[in-house]
PDB file of N, CA, C and O in Angstrom:
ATOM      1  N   UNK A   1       0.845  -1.178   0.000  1.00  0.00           N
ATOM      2  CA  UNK A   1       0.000   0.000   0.000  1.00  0.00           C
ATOM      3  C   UNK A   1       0.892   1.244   0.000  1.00  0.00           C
ATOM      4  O   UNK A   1       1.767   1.400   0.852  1.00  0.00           O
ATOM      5  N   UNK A   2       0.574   2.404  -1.286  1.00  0.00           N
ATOM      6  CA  UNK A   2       1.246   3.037  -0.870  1.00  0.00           C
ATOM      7  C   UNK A   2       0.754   4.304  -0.005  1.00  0.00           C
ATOM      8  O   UNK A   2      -0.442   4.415   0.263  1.00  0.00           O
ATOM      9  N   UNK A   3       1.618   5.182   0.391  1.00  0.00           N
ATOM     10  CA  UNK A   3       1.319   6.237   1.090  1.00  0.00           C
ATOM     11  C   UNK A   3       1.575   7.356   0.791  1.00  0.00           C
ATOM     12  O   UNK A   3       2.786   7.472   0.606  1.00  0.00           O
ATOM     13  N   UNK A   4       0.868   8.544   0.601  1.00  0.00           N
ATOM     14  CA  UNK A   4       1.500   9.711   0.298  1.00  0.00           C
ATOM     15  C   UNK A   4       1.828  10.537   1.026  1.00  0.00           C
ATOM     16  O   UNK A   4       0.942  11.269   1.467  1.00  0.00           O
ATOM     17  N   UNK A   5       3.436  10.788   1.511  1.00  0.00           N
ATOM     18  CA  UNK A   5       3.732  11.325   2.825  1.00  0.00           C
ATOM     19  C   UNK A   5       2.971  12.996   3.119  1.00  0.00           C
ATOM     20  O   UNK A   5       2.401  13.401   4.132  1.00  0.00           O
ATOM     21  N   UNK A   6       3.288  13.839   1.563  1.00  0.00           N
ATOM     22  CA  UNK A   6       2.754  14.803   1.593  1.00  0.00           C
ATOM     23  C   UNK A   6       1.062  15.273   2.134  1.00  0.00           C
ATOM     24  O   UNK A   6       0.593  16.314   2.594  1.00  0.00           O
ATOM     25  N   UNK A   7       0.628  14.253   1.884  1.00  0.00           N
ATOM     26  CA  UNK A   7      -0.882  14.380   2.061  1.00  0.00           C
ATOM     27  C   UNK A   7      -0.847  14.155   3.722  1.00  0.00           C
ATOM     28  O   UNK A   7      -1.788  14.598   4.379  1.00  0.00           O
ATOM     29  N   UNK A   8      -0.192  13.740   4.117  1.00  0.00           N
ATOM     30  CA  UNK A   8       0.307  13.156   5.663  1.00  0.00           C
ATOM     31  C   UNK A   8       0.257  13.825   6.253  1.00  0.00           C
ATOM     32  O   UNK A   8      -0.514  13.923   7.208  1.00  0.00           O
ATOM     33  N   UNK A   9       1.601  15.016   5.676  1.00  0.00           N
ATOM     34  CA  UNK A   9       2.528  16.234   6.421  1.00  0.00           C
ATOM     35  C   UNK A   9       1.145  17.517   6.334  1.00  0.00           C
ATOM     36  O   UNK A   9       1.013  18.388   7.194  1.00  0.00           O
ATOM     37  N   UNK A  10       0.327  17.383   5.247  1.00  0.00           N
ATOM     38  CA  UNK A  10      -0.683  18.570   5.094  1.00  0.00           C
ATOM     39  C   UNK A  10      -1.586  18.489   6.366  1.00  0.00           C
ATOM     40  O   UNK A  10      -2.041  19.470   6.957  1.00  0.00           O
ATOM     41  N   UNK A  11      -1.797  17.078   6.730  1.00  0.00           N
ATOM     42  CA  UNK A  11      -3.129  16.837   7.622  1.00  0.00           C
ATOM     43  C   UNK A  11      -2.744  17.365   8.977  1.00  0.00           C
ATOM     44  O   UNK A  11      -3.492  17.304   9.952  1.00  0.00           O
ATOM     45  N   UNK A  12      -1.530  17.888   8.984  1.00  0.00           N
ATOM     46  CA  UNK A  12      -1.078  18.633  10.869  1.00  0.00           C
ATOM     47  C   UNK A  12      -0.973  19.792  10.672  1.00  0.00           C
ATOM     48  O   UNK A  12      -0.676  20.450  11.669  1.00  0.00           O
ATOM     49  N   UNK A  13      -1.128  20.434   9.564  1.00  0.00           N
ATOM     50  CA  UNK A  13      -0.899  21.701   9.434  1.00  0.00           C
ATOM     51  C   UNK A  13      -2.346  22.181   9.459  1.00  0.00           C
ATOM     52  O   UNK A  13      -3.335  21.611   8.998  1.00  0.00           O
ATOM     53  N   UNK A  14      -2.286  23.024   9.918  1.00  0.00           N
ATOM     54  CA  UNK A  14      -3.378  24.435  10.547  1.00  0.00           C
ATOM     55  C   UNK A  14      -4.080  24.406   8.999  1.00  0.00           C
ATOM     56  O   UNK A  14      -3.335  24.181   8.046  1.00  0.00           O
ATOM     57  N   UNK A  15      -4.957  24.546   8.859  1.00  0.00           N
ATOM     58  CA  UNK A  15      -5.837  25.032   7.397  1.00  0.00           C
ATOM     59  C   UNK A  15      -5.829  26.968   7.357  1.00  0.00           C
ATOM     60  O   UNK A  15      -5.753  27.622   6.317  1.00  0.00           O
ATOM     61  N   UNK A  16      -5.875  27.235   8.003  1.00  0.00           N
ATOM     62  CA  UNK A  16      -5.281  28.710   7.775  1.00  0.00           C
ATOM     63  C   UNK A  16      -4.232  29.259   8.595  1.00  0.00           C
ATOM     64  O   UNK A  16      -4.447  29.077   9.794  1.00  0.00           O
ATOM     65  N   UNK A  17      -3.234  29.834   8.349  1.00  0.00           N
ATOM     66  CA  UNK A  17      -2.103  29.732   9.224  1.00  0.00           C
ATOM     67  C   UNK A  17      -2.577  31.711  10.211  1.00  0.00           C
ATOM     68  O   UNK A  17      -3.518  32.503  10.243  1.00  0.00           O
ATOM     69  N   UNK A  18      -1.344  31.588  10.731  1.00  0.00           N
ATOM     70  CA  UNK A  18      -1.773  32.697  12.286  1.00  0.00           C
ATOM     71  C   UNK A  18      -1.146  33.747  11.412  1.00  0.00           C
ATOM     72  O   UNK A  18      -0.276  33.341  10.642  1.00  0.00           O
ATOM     73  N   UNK A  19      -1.430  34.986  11.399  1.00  0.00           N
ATOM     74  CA  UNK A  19      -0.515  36.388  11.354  1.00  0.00           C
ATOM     75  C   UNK A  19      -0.017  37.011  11.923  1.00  0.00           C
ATOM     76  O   UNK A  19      -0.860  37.775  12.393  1.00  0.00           O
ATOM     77  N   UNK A  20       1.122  37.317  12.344  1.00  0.00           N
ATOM     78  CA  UNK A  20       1.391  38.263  13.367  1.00  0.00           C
ATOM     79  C   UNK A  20       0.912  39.748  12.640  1.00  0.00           C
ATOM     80  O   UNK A  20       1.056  39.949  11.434  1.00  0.00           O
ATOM     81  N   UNK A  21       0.560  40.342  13.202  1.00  0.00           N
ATOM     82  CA  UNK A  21       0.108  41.740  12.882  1.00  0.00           C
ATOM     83  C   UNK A  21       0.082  42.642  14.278  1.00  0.00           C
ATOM     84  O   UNK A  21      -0.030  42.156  15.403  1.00  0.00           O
ATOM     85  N   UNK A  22       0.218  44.159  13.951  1.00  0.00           N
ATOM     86  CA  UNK A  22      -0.329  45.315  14.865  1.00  0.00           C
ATOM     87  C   UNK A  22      -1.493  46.292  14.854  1.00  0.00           C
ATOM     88  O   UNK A  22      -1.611  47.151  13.980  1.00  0.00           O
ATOM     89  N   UNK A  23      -2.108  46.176  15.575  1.00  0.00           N
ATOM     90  CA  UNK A  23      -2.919  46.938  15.541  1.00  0.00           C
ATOM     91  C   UNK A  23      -2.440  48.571  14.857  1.00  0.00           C
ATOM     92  O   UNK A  23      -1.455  49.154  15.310  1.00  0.00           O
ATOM     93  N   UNK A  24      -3.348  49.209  13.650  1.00  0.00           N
ATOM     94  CA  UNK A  24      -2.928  50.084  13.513  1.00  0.00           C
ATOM     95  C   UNK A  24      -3.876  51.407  13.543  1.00  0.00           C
ATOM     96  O   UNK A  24      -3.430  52.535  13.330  1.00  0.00           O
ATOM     97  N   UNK A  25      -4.839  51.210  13.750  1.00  0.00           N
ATOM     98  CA  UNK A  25      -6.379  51.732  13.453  1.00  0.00           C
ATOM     99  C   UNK A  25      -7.828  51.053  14.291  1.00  0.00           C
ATOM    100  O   UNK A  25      -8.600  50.266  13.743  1.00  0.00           O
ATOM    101  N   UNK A  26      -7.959  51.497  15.551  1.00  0.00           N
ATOM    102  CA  UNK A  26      -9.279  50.416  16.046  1.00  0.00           C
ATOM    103  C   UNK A  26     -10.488  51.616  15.154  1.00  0.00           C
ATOM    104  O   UNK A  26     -10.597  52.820  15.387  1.00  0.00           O
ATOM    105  N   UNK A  27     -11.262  50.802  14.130  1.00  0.00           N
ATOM    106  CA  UNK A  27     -12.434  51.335  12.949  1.00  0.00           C
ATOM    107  C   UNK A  27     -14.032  51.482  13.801  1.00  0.00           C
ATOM    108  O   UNK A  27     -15.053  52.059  13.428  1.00  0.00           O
ATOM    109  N   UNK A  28     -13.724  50.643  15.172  1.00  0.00           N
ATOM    110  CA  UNK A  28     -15.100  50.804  15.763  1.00  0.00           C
ATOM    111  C   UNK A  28     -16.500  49.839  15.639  1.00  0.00           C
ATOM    112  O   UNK A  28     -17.039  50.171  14.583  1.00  0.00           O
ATOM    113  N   UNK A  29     -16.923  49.272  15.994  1.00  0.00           N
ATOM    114  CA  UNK A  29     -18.265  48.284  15.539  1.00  0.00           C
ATOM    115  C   UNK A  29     -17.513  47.261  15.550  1.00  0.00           C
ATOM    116  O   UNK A  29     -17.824  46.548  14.596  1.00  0.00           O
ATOM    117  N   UNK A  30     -16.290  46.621  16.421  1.00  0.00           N
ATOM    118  CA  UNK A  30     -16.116  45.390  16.025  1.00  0.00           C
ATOM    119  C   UNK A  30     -14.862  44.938  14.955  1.00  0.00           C
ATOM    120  O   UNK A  30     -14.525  43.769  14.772  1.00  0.00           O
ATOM    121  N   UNK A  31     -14.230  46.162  14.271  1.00  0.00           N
ATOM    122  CA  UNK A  31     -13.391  45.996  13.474  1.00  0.00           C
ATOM    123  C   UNK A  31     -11.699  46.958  13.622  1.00  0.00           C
ATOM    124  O   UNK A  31     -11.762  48.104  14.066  1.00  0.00           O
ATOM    125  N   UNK A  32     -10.960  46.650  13.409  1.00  0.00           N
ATOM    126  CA  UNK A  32      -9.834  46.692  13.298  1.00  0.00           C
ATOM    127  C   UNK A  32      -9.117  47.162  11.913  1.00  0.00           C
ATOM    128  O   UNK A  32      -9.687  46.809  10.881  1.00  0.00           O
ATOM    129  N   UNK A  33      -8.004  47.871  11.800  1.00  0.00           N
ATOM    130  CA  UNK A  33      -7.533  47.830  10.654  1.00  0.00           C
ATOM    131  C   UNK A  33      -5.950  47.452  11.441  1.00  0.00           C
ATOM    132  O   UNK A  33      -5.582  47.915  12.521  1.00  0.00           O
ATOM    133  N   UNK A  34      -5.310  46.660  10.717  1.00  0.00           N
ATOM    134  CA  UNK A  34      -3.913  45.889  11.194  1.00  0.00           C
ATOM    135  C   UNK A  34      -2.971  45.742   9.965  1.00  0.00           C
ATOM    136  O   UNK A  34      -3.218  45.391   8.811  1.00  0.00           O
ATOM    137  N   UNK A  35      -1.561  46.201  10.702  1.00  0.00           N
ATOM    138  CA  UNK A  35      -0.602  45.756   9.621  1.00  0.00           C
ATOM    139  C   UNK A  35       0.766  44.618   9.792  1.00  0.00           C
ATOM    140  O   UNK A  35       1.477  44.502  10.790  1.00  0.00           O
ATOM    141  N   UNK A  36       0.878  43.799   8.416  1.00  0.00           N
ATOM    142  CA  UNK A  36       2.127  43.310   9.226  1.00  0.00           C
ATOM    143  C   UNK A  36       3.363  43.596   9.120  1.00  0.00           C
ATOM    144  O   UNK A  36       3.552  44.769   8.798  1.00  0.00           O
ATOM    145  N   UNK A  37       4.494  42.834   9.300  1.00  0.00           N
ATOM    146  CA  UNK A  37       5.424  43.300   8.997  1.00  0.00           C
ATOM    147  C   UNK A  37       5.787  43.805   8.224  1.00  0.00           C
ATOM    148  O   UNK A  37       6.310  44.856   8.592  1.00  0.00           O
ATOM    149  N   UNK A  38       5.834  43.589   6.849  1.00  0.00           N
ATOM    150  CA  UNK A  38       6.050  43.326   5.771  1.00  0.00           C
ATOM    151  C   UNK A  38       4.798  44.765   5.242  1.00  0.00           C
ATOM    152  O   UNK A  38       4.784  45.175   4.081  1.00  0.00           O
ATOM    153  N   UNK A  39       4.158  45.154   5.988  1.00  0.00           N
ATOM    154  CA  UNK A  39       3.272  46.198   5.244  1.00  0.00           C
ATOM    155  C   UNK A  39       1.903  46.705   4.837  1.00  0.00           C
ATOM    156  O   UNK A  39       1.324  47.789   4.772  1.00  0.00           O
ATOM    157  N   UNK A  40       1.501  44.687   4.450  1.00  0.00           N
ATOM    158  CA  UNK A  40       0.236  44.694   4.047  1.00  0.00           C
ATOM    159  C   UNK A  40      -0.647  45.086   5.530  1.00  0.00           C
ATOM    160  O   UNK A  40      -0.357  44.894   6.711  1.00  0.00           O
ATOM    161  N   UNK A  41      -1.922  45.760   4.829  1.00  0.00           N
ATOM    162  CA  UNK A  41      -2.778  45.995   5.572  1.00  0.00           C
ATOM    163  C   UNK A  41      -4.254  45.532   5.728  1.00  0.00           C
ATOM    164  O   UNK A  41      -4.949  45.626   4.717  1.00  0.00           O
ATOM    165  N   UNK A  42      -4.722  45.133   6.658  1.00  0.00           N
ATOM    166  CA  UNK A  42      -5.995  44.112   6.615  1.00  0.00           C
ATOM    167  C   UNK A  42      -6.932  45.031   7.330  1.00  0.00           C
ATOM    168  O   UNK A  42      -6.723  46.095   7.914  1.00  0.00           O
ATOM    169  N   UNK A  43      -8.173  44.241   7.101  1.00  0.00           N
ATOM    170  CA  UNK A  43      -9.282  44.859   7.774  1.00  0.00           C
ATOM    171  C   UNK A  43     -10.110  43.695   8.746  1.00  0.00           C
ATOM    172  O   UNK A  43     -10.509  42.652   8.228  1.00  0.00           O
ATOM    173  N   UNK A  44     -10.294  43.945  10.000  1.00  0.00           N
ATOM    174  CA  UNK A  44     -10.235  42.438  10.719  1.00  0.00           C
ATOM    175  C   UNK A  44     -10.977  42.845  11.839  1.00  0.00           C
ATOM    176  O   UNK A  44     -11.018  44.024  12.192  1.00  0.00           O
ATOM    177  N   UNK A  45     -11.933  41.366  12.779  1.00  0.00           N
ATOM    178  CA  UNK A  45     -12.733  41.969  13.301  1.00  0.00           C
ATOM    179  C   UNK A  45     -12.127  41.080  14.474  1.00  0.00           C
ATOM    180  O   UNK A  45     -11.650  39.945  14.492  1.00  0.00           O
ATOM    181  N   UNK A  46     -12.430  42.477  15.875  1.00  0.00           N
ATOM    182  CA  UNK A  46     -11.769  42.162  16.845  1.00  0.00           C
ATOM    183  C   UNK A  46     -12.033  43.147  17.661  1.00  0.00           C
ATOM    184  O   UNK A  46     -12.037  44.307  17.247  1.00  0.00           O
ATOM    185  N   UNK A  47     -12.327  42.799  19.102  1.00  0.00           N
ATOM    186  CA  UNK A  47     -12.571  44.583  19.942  1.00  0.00           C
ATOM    187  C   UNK A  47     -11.770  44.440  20.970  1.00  0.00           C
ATOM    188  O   UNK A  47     -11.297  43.312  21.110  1.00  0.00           O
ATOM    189  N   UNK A  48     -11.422  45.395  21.871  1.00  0.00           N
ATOM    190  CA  UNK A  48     -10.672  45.270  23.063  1.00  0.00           C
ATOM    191  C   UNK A  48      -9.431  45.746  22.820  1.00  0.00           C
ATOM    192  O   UNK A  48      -8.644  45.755  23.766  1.00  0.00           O
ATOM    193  N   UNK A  49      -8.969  46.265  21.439  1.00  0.00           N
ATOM    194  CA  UNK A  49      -7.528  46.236  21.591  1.00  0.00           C
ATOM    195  C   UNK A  49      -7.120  47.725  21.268  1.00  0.00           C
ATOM    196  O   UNK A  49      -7.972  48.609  21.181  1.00  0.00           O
ATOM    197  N   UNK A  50      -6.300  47.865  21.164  1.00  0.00           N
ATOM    198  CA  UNK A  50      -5.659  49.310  21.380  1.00  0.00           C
ATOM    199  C   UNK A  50      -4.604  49.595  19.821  1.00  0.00           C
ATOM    200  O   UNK A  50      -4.134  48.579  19.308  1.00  0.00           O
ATOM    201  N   UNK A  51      -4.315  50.867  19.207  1.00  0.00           N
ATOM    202  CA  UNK A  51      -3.502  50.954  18.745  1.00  0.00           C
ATOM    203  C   UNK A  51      -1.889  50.527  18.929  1.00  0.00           C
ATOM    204  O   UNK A  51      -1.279  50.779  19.968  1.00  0.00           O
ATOM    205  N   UNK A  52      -1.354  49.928  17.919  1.00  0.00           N
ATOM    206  CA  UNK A  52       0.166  49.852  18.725  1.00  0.00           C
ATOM    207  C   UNK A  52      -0.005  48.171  19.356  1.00  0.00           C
ATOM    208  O   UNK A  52       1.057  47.569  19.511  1.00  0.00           O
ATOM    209  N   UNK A  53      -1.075  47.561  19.648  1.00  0.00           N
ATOM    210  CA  UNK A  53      -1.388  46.221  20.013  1.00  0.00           C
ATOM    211  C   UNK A  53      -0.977  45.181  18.950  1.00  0.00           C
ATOM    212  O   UNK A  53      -1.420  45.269  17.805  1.00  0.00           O
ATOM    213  N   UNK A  54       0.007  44.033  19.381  1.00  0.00           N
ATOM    214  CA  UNK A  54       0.391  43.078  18.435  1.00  0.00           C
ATOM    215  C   UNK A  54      -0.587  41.805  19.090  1.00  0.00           C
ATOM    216  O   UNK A  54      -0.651  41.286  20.205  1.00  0.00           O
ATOM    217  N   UNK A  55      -1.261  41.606  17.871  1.00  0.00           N
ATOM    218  CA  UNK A  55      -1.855  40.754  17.718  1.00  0.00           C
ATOM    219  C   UNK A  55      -1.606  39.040  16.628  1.00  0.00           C
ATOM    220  O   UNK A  55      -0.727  38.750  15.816  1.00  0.00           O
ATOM    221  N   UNK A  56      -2.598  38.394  17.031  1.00  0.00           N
ATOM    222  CA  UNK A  56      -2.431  36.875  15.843  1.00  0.00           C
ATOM    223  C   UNK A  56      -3.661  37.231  15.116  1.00  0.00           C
ATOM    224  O   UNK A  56      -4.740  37.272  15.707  1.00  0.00           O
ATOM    225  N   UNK A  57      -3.566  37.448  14.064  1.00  0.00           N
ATOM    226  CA  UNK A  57      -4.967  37.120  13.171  1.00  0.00           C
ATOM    227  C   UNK A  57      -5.267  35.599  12.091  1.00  0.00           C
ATOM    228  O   UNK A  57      -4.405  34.971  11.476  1.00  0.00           O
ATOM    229  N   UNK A  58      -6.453  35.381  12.131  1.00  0.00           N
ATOM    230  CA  UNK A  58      -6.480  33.758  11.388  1.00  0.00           C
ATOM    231  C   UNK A  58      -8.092  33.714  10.733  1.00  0.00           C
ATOM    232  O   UNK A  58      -9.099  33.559  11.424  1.00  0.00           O
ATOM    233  N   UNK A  59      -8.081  33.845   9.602  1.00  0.00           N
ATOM    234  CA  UNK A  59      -9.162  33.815   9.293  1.00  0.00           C
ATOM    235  C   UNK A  59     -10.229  35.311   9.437  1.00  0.00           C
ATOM    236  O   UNK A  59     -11.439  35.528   9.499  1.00  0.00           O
ATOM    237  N   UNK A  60      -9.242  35.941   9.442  1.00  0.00           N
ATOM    238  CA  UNK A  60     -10.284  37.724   9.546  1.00  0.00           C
ATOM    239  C   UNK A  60     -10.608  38.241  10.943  1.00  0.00           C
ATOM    240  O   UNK A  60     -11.195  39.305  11.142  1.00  0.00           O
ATOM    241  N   UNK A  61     -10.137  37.320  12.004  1.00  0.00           N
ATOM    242  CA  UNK A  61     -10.486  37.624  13.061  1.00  0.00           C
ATOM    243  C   UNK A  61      -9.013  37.623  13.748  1.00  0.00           C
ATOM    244  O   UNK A  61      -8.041  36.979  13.352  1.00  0.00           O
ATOM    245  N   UNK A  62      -9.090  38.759  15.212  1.00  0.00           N
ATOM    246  CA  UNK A  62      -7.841  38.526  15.884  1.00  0.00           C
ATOM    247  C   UNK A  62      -8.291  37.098  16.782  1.00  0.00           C
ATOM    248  O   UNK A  62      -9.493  36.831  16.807  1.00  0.00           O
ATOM    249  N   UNK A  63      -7.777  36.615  17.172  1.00  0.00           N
ATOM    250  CA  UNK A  63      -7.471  34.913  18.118  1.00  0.00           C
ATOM    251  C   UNK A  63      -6.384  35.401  19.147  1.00  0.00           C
ATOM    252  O   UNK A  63      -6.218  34.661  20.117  1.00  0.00           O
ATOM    253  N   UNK A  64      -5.847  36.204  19.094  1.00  0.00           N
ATOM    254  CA  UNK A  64      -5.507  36.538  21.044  1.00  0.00           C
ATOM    255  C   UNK A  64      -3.926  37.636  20.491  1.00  0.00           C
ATOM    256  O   UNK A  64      -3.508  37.747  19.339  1.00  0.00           O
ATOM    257  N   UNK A  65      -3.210  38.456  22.067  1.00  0.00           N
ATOM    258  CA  UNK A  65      -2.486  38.435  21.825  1.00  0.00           C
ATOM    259  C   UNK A  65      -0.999  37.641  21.188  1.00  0.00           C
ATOM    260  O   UNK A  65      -0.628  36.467  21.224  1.00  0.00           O
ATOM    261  N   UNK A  66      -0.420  38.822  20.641  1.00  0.00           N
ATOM    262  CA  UNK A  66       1.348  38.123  20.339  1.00  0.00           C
ATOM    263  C   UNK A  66       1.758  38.745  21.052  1.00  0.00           C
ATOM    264  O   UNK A  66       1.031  39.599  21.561  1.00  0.00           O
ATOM    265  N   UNK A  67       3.140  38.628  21.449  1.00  0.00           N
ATOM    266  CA  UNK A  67       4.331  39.212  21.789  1.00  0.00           C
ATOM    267  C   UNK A  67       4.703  40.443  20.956  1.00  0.00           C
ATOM    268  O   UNK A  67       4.196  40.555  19.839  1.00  0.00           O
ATOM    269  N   UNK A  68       5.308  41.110  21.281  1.00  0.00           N
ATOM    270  CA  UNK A  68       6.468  41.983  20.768  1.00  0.00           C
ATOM    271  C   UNK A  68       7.514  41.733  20.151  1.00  0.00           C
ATOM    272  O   UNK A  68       8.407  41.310  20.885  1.00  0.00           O
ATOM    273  N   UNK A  69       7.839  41.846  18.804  1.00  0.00           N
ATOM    274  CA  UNK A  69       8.854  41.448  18.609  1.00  0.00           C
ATOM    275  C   UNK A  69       9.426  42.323  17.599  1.00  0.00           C
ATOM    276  O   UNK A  69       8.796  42.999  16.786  1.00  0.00           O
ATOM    277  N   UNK A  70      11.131  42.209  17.786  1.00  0.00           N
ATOM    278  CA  UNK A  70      11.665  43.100  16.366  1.00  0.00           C
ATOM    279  C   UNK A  70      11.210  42.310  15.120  1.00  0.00           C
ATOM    280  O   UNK A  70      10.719  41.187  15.234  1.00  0.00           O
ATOM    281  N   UNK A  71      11.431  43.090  13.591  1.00  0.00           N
ATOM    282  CA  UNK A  71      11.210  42.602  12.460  1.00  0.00           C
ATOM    283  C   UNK A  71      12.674  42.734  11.767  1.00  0.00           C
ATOM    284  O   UNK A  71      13.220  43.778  11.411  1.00  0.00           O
ATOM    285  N   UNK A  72      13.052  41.722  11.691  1.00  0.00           N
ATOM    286  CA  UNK A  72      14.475  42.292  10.680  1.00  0.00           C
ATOM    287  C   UNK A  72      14.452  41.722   9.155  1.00  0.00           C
ATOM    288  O   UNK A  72      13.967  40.594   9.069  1.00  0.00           O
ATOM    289  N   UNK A  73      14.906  42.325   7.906  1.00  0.00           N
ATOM    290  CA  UNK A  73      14.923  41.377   6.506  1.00  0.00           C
ATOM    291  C   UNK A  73      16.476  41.290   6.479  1.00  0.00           C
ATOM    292  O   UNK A  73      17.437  42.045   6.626  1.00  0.00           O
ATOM    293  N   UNK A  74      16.277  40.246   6.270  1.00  0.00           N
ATOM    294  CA  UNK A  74      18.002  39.771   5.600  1.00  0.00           C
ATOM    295  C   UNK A  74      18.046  39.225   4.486  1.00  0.00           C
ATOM    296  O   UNK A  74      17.402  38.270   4.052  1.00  0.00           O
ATOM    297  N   UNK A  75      19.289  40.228   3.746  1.00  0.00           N
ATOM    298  CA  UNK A  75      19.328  39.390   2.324  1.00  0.00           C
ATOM    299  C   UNK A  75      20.088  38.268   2.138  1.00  0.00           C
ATOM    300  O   UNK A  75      21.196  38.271   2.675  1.00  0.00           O
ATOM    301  N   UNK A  76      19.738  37.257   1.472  1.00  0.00           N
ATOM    302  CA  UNK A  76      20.742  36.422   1.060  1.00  0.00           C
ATOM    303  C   UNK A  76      21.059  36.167  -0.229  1.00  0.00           C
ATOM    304  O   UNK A  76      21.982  35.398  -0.497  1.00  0.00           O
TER     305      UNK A  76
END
């Protein structure tokens, strides 16, 4: 029998993966505007949080705090 490892390795992985993002804009009613590292900017629903707040987003919604962290790019 064979097996396909890939199909294996897919079945532990998260179906939508986490974002780190910051709060950059609380929009009011429930929504958020957040950016990540890298720039892009989302529109995401989430209350309680504050400008300047690093958050996980997954699926359009925040799912809890992140940490703080630096961002560095390195070329190779």
């Amino acid at each position: 029998m064979a097996t396909n490892l890939w199909e294996k390795f897919k079945g532990v992985l998260p179906a939508s993966p986490k974002i780190y993002t910051t709060v950059s804009q609380v929009l009011g009613g429930g929504e958020l505007q957040v950016t990540t590292p890298s720039g892009g900017v989302l529109q995401v629903l989430g209350s309680g949080w504050n400008n300047g707040d690093t958050v996980w987003v997954q699926d359009g919604r925040v799912v809890g705090q992140a940490p703080s962290m630096q961002h560095y790019d390195i070329d190779i």
